[in-house]
C-alpha positions as CSV (number, residue, x, y, z in Angstrom):
1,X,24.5,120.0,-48.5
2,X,23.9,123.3,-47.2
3,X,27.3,125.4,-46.5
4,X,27.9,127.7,-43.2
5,X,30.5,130.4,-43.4
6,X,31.8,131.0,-40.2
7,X,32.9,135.0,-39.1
8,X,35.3,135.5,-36.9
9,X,35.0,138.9,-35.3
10,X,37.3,140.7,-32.4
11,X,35.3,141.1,-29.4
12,X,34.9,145.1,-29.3
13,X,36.8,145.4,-26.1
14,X,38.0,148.9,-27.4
15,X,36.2,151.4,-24.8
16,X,36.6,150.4,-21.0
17,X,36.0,152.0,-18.1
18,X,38.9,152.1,-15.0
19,X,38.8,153.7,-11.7
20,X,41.7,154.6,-10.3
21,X,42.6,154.6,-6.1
22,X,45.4,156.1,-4.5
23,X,45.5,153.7,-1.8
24,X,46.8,154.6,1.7
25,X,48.9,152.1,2.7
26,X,48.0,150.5,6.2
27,X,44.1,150.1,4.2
28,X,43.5,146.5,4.2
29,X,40.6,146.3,1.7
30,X,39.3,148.5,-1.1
31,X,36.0,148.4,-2.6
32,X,34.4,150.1,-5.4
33,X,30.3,150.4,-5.4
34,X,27.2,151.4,-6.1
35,X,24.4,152.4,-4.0
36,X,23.0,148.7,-5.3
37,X,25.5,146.4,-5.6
38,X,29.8,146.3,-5.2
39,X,31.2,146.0,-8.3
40,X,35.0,145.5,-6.9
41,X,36.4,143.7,-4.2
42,X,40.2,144.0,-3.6
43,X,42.1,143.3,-0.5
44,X,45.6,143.9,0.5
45,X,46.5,146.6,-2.2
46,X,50.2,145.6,-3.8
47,X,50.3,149.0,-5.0
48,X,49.7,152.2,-4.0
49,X,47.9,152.7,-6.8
50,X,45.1,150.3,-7.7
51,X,43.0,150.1,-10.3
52,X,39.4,148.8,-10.9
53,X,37.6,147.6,-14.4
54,X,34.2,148.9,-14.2
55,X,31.3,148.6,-16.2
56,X,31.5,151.1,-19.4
57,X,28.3,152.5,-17.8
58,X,30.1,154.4,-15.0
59,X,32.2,156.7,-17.6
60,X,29.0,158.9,-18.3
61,X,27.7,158.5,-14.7
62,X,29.4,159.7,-11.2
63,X,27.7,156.8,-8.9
64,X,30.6,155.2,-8.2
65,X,31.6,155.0,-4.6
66,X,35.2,154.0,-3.3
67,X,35.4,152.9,0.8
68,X,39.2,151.8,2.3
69,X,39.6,150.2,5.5
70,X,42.0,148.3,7.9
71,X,40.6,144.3,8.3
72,X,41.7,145.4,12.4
73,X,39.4,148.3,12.7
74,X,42.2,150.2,14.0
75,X,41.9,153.2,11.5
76,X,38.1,154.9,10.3
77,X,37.1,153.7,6.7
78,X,37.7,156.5,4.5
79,X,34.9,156.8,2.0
80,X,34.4,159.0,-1.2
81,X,31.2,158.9,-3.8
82,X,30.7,160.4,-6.8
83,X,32.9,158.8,-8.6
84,X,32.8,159.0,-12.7
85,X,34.9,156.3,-13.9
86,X,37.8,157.4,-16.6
87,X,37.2,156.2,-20.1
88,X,40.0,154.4,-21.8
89,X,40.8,152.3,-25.2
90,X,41.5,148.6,-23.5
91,X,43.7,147.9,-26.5
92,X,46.2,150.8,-25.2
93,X,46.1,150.1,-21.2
94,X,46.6,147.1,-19.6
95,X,45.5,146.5,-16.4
C-alpha cells in the first residue's frame, strides 16, 4: 500500500503590503485604487487613521490612488495618486 507523507508548511504571509490614510473626519467613504480596478472599499472610517492591505505588488510600484468623500456630497472628494504602498513583515503588524 503505497504511503503519503503529508507537509505541513506556514503560509508565507511574511511580506505585506499596507497603505496608510489619515482620514479627515466628516469623509464618509475611503477607497484605495488603481487606474483598473479598486482594491479597497471602506466606509465610515472608526479611526482617523485607516489602514488598507494591498497586494505586495504596490510596495515597488506608486499606482496607488486614495479618494475620500462625504456619502452627502456636502464636501469635494479629496483625491491623491501616486501612492507606493509601505512594505511590512505581517507577522510583526497586525491590522
Amino acid at each position: 500500500m503505497p504511503h503519503v507523507n503529508v507537509i505541513k508548511r506556514k503560509p508565507n504571509n511574511d511580506f505585506q503590503a499596507v497603505v496608510s490614510v489619515d482620514v479627515d473626519p466628516l469623509a464618509e467613504v475611503c477607497t484605495v485604487f488603481t487606474r483598473g480596478a479598486i482594491i479597497a472599499l471602506g466606509s465610515k472610517p472608526a479611526a482617523s487613521i485607516v489602514n488598507f492591505r494591498v497586494p505586495l505588488v504596490h510596495s515597488t510600484t506608486n499606482n496607488l490612488t486614495v479618494c475620500i468623500f462625504d456619502a452627502e456630497r456636502e464636501y469635494n472628494a479629496e483625491i491623491i495618486d501616486g501612492i507606493q504602498a509601505e512594505l511590512i513583515d505581517g507577522n510583526l503588524v497586525t491590522i
